[in-house]
C-alpha positions in Angstrom: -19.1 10.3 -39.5 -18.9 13.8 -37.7 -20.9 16.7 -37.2 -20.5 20.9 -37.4 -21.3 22.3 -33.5 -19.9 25.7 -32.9 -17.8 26.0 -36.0 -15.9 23.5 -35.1 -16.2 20.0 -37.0 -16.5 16.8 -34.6 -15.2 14.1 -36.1 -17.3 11.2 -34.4 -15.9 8.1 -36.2 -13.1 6.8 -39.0 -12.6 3.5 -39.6 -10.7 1.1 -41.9 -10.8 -2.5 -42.1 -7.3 -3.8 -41.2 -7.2 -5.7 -44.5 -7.1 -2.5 -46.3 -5.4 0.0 -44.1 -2.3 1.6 -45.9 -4.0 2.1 -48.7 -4.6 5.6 -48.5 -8.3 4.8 -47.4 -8.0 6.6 -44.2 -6.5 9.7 -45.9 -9.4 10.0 -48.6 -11.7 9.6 -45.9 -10.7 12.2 -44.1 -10.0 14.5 -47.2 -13.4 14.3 -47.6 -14.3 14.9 -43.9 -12.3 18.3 -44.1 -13.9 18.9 -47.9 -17.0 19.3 -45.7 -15.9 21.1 -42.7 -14.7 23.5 -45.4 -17.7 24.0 -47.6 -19.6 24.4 -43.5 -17.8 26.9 -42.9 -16.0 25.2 -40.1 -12.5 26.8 -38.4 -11.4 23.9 -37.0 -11.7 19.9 -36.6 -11.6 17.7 -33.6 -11.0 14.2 -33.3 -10.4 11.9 -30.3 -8.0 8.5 -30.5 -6.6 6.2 -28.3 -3.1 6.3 -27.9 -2.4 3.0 -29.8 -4.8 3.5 -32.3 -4.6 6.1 -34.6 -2.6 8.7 -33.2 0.2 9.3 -35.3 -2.1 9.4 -38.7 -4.2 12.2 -37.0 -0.9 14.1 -36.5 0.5 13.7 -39.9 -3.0 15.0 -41.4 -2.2 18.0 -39.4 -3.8 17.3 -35.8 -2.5 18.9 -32.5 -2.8 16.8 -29.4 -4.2 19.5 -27.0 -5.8 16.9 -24.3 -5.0 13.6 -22.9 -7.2 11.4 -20.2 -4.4 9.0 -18.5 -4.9 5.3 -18.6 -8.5 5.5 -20.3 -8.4 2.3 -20.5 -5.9 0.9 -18.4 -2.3 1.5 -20.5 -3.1 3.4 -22.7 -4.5 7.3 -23.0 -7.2 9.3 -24.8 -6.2 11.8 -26.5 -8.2 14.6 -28.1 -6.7 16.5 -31.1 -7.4 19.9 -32.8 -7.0 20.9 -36.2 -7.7 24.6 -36.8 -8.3 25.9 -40.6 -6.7 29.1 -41.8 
């Protein structure tokens, strides 16, 4: 689920069952989220995680981490990533 503002897409929500993660499900999804942020027009894509969740699979799709909020929740950080399109 996301949404063009700006230029930029927002990517609001990607999720996988844990059954079927490692599957490539999470990878087509967002294939198809940057499909469309393409055909929009966008120059960029943003995405927020928590730092135990899905942090290193935004990074290998090609995501910066460019923010962080500290121990949101307690342990653990968000982090905001940034994807800009050539």
């Amino acid at each position: 689920m996301g949404r063009t503002i700006y230029g930029h897409y927002l990517i609001e929500m990607v999720w996988v069952r844990e059954d079927c993660r490692g599957l490539g499900l999470g990878r087509r999804l967002m294939e198809a989220a940057e499909s469309e942020a393409h055909r929009r027009g966008c120059t960029a894509a943003q995405v927020d995680t928590l730092s135990f969740q899905g942090l290193g699979f935004y990074r290998r799709l090609g995501f910066e981490v460019v923010g962080r909020v500290p121990n949101f929740p307690i342990g653990c950080d968000r982090c905001f990533l940034l994807k800009q399109y050539r």
